[in-house]
VOBA-169332 format. One record per atom (N, C-alpha, C): atom name; x, y, z. Coordinates in nm, 4 decimals, padded with zeros to 6 digits. Example, Ala and Ser with C-alpha at 12.3 -4.5 7.8 and 13.67 -1.06 7.14 Angstrom:
// residues 2
+-------+----------+----------+----------+
| atome |        X |        Y |        Z |
+-------+----------+----------+----------+
|     N |  01.3190 | -00.5690 |  00.7800 |
|    CA |  01.2300 | -00.4500 |  00.7800 |
|     C |  01.3200 | -00.3300 |  00.7800 |
|     N |  01.2850 | -00.2250 |  00.7080 |
|    CA |  01.3670 | -00.1060 |  00.7140 |
|     C |  01.2900 |  00.0030 |  00.7870 |
+-------+----------+----------+----------+
This chain:
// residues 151
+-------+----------+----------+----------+
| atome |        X |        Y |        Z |
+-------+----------+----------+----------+
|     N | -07.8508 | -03.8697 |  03.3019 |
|    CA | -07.9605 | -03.9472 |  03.3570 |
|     C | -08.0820 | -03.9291 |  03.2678 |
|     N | -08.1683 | -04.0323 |  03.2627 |
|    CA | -08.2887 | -04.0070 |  03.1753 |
|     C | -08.3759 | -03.9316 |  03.2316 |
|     N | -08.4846 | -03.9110 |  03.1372 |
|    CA | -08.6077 | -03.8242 |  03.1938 |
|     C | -08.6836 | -03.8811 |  03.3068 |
|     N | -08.6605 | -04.0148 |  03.4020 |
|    CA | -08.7386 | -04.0379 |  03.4585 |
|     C | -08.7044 | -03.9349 |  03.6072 |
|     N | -08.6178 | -03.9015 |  03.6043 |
|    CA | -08.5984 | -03.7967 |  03.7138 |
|     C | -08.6474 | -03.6492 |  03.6922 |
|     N | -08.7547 | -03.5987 |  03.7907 |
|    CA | -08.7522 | -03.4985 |  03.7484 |
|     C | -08.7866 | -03.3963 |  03.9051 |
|     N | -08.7158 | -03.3136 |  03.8904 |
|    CA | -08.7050 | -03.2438 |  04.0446 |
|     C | -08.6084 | -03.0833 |  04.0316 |
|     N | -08.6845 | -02.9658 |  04.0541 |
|    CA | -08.6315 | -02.8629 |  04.0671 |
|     C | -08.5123 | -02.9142 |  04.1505 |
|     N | -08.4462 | -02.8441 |  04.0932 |
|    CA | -08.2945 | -02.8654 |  04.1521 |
|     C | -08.2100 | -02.9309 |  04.1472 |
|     N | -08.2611 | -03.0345 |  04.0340 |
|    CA | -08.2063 | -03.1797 |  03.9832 |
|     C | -08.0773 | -03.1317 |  03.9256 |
|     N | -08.0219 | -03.0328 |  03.8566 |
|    CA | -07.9613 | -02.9742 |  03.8054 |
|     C | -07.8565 | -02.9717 |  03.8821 |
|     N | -07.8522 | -02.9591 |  04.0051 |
|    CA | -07.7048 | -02.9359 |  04.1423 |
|     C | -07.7110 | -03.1118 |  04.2007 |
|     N | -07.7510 | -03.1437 |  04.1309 |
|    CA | -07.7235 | -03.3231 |  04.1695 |
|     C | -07.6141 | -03.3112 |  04.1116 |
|     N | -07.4784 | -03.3999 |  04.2398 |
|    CA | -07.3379 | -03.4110 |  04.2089 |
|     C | -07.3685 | -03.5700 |  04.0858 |
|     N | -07.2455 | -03.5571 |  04.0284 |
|    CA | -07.2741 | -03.7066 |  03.9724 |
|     C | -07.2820 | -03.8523 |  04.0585 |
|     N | -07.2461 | -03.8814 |  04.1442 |
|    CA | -07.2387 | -03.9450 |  04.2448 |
|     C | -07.3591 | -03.9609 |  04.3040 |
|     N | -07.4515 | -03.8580 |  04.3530 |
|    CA | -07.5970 | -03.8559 |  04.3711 |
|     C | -07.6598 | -03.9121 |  04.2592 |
|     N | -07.6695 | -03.8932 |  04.1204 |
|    CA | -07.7251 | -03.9219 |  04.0126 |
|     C | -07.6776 | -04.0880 |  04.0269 |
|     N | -07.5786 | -04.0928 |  04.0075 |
|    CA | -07.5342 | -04.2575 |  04.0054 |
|     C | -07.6275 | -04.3081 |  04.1395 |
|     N | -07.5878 | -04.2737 |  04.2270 |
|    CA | -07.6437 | -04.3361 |  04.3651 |
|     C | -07.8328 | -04.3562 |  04.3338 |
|     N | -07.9059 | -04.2682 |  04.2550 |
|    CA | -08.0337 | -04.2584 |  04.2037 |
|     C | -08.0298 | -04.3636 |  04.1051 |
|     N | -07.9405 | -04.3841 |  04.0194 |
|    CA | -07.9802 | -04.4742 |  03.9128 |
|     C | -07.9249 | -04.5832 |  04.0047 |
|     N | -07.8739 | -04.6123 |  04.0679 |
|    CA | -07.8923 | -04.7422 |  04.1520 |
|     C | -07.9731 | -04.7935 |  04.1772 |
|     N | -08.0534 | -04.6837 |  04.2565 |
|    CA | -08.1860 | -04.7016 |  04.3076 |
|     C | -08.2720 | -04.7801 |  04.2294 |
|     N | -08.2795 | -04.7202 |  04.1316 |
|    CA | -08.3909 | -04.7571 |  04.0568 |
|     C | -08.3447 | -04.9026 |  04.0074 |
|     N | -08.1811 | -04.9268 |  03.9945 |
|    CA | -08.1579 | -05.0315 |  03.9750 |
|     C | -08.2412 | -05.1597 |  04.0349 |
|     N | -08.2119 | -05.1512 |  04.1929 |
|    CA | -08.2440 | -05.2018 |  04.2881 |
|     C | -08.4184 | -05.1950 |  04.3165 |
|     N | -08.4781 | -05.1494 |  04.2338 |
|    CA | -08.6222 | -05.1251 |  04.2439 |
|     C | -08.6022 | -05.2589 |  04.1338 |
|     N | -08.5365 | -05.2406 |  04.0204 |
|    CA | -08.5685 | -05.3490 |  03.9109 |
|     C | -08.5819 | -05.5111 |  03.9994 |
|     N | -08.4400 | -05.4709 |  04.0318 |
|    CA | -08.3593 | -05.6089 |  04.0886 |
|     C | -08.4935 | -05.7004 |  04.1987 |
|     N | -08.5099 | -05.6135 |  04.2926 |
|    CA | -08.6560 | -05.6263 |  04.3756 |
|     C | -08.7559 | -05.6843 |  04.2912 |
|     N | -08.7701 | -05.6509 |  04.2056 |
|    CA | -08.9180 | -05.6732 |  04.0881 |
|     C | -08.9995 | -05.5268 |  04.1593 |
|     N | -08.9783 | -05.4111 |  04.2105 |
|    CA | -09.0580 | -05.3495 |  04.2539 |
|     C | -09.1543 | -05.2427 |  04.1473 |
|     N | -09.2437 | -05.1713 |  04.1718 |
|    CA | -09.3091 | -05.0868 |  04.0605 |
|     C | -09.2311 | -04.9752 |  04.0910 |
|     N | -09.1472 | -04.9296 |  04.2339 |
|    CA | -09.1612 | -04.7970 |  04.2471 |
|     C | -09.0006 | -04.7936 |  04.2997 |
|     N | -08.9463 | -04.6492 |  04.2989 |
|    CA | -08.8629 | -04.6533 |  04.4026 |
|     C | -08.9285 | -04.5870 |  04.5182 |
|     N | -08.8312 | -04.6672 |  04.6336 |
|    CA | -08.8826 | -04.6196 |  04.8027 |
|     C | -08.7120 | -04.5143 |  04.8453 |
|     N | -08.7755 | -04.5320 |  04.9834 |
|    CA | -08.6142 | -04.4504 |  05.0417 |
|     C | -08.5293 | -04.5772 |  05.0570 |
|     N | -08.5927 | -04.7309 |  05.0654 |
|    CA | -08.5278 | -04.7903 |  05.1376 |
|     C | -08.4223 | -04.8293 |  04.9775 |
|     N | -08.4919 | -04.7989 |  04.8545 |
|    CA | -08.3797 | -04.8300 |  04.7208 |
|     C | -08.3158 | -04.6849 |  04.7227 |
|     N | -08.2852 | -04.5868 |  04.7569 |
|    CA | -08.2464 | -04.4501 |  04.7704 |
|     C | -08.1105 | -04.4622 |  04.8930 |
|     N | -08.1602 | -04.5948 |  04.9951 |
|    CA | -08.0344 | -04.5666 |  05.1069 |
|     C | -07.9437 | -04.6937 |  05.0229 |
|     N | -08.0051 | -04.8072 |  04.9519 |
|    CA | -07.8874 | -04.9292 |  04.8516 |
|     C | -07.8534 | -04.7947 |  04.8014 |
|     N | -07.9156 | -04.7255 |  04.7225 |
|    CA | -07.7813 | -04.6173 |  04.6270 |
|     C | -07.7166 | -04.5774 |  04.6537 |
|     N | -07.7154 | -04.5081 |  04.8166 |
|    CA | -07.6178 | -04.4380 |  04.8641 |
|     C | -07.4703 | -04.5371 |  04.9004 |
|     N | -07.5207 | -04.6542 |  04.9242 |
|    CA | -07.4759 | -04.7500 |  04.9850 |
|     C | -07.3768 | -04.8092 |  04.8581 |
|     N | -07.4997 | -04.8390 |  04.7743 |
|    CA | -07.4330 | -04.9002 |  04.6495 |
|     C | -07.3077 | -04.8353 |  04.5851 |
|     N | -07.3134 | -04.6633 |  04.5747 |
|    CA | -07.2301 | -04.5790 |  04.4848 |
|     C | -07.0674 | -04.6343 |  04.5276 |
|     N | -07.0571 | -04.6666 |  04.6539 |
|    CA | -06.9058 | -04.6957 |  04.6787 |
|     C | -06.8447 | -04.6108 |  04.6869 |
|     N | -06.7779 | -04.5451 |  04.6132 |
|    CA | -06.6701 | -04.4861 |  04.6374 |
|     C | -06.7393 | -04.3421 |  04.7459 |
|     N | -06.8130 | -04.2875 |  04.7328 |
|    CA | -06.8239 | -04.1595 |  04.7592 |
|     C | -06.8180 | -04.1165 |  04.9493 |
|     N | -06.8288 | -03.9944 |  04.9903 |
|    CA | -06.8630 | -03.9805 |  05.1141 |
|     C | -06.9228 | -04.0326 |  05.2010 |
|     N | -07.0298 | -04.1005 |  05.1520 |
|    CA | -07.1679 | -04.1189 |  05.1922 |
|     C | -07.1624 | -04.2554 |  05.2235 |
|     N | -07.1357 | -04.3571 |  05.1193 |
|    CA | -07.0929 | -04.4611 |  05.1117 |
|     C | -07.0201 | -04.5186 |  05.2005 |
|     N | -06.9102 | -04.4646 |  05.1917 |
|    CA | -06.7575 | -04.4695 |  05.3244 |
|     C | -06.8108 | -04.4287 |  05.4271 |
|     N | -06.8947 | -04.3165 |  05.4512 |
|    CA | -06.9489 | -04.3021 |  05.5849 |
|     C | -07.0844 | -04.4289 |  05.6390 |
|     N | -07.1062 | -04.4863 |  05.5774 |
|    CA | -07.2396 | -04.5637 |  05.6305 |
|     C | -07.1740 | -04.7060 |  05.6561 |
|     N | -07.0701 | -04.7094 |  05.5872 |
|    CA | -06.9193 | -04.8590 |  05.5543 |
|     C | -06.8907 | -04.8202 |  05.7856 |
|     N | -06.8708 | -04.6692 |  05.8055 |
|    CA | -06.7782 | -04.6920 |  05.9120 |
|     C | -06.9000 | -04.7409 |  06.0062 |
|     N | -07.0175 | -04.7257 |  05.9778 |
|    CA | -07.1057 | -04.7380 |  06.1289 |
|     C | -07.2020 | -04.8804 |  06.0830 |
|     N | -07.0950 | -04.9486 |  05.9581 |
|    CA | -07.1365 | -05.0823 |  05.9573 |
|     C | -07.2439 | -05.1637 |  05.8548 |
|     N | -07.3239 | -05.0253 |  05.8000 |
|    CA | -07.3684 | -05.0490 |  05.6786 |
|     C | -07.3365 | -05.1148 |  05.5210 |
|     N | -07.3371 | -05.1854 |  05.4928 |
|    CA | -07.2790 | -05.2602 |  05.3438 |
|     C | -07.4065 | -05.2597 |  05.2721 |
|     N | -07.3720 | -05.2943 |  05.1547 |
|    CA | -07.4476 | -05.2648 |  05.0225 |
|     C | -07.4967 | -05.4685 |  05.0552 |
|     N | -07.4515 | -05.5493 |  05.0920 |
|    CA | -07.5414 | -05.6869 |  05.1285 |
|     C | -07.5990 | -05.7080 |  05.2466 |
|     N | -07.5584 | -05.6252 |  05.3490 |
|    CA | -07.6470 | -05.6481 |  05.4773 |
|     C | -07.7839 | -05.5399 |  05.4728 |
|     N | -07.7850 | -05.4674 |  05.3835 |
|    CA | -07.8572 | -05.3385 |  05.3491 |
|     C | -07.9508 | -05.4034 |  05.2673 |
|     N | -07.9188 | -05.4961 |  05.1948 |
|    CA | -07.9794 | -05.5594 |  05.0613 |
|     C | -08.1004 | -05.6712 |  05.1558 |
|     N | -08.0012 | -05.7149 |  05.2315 |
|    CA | -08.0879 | -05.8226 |  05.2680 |
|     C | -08.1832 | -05.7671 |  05.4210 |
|     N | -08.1501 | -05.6529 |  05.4397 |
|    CA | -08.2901 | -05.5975 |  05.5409 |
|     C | -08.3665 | -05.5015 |  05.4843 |
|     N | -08.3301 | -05.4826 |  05.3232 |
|    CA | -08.4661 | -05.4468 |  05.2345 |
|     C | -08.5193 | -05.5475 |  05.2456 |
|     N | -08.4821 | -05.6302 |  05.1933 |
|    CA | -08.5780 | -05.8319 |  05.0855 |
|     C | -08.6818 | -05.8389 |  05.2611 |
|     N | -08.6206 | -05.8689 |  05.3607 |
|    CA | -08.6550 | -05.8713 |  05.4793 |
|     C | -08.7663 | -05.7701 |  05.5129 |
|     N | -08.7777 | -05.6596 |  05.5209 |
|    CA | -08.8705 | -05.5471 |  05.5434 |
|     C | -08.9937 | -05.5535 |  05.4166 |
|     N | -08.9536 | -05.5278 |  05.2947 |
|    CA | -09.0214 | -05.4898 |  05.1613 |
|     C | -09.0715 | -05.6349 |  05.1074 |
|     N | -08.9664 | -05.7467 |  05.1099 |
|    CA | -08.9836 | -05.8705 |  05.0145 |
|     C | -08.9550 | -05.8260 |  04.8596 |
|     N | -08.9768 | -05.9535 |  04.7821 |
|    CA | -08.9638 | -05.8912 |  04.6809 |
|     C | -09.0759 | -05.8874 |  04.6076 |
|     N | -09.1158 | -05.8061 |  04.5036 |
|    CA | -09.1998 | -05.7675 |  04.3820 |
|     C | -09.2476 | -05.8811 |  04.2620 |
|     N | -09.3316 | -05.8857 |  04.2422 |
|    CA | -09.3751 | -05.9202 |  04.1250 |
|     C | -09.3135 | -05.9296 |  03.9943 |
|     N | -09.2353 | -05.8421 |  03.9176 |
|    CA | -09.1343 | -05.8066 |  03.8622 |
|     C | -09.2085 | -05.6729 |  03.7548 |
|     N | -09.2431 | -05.6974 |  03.6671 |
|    CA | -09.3193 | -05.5952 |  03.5526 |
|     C | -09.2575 | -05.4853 |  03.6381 |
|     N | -09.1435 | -05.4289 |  03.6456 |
|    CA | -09.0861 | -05.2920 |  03.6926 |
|     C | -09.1278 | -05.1787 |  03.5408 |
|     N | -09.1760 | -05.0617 |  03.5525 |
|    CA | -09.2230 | -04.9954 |  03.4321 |
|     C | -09.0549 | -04.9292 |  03.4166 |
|     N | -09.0801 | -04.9154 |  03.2626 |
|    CA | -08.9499 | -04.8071 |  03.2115 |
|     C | -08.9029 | -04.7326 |  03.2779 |
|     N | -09.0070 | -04.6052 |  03.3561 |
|    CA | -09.0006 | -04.5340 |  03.4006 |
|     C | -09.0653 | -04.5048 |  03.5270 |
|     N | -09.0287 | -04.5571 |  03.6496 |
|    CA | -09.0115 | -04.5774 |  03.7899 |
|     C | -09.0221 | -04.4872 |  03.8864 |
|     N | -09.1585 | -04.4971 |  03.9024 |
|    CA | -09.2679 | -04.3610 |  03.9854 |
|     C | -09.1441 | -04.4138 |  04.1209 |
|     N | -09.1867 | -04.2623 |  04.1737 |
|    CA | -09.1098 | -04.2391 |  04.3592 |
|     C | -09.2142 | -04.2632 |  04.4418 |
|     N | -09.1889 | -04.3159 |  04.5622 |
|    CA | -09.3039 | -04.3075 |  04.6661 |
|     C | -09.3242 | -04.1691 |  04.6655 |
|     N | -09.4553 | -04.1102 |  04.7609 |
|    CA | -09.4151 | -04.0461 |  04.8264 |
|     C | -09.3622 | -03.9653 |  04.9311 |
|     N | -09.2648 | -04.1282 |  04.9584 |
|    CA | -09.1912 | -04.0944 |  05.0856 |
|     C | -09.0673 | -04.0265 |  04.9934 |
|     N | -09.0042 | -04.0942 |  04.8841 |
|    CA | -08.9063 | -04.0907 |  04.8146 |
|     C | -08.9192 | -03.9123 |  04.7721 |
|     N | -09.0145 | -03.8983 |  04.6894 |
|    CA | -09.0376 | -03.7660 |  04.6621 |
|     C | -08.9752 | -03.6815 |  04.7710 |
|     N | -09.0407 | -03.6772 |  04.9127 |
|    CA | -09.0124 | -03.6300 |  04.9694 |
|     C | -08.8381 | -03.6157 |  05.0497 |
|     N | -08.7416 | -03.6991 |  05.0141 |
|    CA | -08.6489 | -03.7537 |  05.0481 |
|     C | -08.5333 | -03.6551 |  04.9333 |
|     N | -08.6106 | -03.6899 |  04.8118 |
|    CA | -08.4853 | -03.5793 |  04.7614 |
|     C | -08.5726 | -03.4392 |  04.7651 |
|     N | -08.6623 | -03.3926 |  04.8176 |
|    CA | -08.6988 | -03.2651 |  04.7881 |
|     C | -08.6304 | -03.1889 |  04.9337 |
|     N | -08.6342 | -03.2669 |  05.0271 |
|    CA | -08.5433 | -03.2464 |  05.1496 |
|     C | -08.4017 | -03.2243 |  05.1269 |
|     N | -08.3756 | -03.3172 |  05.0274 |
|    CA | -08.2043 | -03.3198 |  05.0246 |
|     C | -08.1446 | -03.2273 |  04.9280 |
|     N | -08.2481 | -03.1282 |  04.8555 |
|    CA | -08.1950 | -02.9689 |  04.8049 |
|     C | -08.2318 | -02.9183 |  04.8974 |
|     N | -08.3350 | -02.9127 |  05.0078 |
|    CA | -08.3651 | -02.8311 |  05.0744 |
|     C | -08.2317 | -02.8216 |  05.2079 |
|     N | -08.1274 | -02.9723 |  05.2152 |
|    CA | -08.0517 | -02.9752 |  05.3177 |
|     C | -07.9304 | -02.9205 |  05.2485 |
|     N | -07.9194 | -02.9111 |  05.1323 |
|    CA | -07.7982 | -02.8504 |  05.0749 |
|     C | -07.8268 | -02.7023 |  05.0294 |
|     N | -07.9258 | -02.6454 |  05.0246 |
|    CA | -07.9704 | -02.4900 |  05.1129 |
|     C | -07.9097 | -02.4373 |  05.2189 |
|     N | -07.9638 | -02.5502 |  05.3190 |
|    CA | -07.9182 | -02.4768 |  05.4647 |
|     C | -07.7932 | -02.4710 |  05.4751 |
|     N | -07.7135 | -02.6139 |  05.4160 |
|    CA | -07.5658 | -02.6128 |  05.4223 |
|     C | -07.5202 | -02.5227 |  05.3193 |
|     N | -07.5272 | -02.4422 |  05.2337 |
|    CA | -07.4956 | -02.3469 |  05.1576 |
|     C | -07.4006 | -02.3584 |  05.0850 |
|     N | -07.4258 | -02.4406 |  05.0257 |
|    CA | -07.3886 | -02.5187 |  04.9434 |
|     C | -07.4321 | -02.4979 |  04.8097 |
|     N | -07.3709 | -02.5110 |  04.6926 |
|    CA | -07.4623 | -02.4955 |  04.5305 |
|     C | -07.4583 | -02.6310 |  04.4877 |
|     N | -07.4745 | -02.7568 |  04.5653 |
|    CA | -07.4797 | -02.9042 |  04.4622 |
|     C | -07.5828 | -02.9822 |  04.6081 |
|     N | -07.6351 | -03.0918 |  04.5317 |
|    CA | -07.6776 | -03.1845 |  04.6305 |
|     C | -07.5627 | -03.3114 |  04.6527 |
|     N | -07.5609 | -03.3536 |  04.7080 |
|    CA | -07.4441 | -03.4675 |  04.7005 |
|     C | -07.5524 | -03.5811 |  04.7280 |
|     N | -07.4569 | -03.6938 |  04.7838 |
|    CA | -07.5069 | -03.7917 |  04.8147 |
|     C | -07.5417 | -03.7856 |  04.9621 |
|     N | -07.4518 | -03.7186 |  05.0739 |
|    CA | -07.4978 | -03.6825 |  05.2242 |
|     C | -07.5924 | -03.5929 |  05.2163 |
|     N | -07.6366 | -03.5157 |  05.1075 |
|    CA | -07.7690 | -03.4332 |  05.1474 |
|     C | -07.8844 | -03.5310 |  05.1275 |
|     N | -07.8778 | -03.6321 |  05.0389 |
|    CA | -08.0083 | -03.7577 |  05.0204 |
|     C | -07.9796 | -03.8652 |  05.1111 |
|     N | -07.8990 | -03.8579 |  05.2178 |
|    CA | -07.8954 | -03.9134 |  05.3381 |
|     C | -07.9350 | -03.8758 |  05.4573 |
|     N | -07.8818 | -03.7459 |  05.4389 |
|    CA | -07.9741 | -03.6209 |  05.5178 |
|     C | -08.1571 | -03.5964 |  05.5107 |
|     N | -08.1599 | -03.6114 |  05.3801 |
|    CA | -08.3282 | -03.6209 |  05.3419 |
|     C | -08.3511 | -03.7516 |  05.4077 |
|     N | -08.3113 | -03.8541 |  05.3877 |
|    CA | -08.3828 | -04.0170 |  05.4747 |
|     C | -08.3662 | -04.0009 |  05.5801 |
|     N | -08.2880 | -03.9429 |  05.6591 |
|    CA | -08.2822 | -03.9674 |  05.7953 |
|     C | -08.4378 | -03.8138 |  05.8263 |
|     N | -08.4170 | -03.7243 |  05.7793 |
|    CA | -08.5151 | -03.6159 |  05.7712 |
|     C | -08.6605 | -03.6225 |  05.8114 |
|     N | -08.6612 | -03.7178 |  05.6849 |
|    CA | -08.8122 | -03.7498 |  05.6554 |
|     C | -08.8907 | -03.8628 |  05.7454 |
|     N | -08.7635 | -03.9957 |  05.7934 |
|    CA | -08.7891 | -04.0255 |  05.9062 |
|     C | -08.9185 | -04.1768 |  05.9596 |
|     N | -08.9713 | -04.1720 |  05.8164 |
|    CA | -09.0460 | -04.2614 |  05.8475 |
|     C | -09.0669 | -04.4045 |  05.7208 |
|     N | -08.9823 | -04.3228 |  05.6319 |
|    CA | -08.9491 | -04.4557 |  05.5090 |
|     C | -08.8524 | -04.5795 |  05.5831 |
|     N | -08.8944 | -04.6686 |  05.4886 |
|    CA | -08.8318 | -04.8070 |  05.4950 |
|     C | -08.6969 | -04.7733 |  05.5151 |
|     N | -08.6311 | -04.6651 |  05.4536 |
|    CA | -08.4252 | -04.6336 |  05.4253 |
|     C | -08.4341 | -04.6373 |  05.6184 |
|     N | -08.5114 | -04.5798 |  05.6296 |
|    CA | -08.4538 | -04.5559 |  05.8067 |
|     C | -08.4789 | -04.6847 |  05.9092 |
|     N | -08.5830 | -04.7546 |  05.8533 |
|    CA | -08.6150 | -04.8465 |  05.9072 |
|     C | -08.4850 | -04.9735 |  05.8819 |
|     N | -08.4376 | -04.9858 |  05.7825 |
|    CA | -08.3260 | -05.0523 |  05.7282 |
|     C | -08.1994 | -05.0048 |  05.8468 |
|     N | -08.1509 | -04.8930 |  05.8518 |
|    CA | -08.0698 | -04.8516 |  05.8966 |
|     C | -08.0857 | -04.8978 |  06.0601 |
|     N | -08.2120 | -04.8886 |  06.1413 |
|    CA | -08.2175 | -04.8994 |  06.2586 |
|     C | -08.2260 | -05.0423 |  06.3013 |
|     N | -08.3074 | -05.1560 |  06.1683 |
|    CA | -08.2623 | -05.2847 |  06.2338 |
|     C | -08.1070 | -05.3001 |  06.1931 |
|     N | -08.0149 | -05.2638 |  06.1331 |
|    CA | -07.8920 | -05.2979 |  06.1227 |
|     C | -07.8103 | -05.1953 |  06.2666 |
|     N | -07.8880 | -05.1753 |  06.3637 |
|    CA | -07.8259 | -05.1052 |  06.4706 |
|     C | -07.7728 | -04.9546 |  06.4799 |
|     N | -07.7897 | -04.8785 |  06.3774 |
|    CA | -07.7424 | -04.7628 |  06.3411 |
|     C | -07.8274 | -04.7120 |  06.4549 |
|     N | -07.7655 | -04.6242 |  06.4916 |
|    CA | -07.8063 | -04.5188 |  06.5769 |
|     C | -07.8563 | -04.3630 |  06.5475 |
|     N | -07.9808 | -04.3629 |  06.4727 |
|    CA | -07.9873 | -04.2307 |  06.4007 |
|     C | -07.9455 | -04.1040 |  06.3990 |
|     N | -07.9592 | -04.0499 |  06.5818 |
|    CA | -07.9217 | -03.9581 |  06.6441 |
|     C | -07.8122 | -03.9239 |  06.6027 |
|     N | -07.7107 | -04.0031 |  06.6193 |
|    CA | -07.5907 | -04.0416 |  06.6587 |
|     C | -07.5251 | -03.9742 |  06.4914 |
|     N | -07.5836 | -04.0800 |  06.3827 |
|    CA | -07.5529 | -04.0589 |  06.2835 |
|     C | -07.5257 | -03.9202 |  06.2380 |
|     N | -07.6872 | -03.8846 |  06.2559 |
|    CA | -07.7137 | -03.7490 |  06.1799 |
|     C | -07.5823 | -03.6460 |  06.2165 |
|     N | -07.5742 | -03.6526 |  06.3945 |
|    CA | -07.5215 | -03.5800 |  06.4510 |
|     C | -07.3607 | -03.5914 |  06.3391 |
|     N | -07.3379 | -03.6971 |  06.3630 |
|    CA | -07.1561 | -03.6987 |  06.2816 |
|     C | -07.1754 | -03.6626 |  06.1785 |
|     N | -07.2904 | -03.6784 |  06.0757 |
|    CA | -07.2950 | -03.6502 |  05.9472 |
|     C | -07.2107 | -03.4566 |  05.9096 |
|     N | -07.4001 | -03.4111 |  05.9941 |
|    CA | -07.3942 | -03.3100 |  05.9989 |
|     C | -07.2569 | -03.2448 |  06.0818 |
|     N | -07.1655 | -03.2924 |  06.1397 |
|    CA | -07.0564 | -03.2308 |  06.2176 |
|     C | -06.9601 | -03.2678 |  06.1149 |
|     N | -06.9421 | -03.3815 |  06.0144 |
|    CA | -06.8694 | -03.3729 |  05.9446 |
|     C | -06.8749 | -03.3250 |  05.8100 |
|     N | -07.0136 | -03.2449 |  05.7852 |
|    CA | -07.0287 | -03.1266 |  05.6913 |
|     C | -07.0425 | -02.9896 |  05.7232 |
|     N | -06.9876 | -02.9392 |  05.8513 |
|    CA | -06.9529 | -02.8071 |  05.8568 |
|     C | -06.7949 | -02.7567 |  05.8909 |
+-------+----------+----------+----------+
């Protein structure tokens, strides 16, 4: 990944998390946005496909186009001039600094992609959650299976 990431602990990012991040930022381009949010952080998770995280958000109905289109819906789109290097909110900041801090508690030595799912649902007040709740997700609910299906 390039230098635009930079975060103690960046280092225990699985590759899958990293991919799911450069999505993001993909999806910041794609938007025309300046920044990434949580709500381009939950397309990554969404976007990566294959992984845990992915398949888990697939069973409670989440897709990478119904996800897409209650960003455009919530956010709209951008202007375009996206910079090289693609400042975080700081909701986002806070989203992966949670999601080493959730792969701590789980004791764990990597972040995955369910610990930066864990951070959006966490943090609680970014667009990623807001996305998730008009598509009917049930947060509670979620977290609860997440977290029961990581111990």
């Amino acid at each position: 990944m390039s230098g635009r990431f930079h975060l103690n602990g960046y280092e225990r990012f699985t590759q899958k998390a990293i991919i799911a991040i450069n999505i993001a930022q993909g999806e910041s381009r794609r938007l025309g946005h300046q920044y990434v949010g949580t709500e381009q952080i939950l397309l990554g998770l969404v976007g990566e496909g294959s992984g845990f995280t992915a398949q888990f958000l697939t069973s409670v109905g989440v897709n990478l186009e119904n996800a897409q289109i209650e960003v455009e819906k919530i956010i709209g789109r951008g202007k375009g001039n996206t910079p090289l290097d693609i400042p975080y909110t700081p909701r986002a900041k806070q989203v992966l600094e949670l999601s080493v801090e959730q792969s701590r508690q789980l004791n764990v030595n990597y972040v995955g992609t369910e610990h930066l799912l864990l951070g959006i649902l966490e943090e609680g007040g970014g667009a990623g959650v807001r996305v998730l709740e008009n598509l009917g997700v049930d947060l509670v609910s979620l977290e609860q299976r997440l977290r029961s299906a990581l111990t």
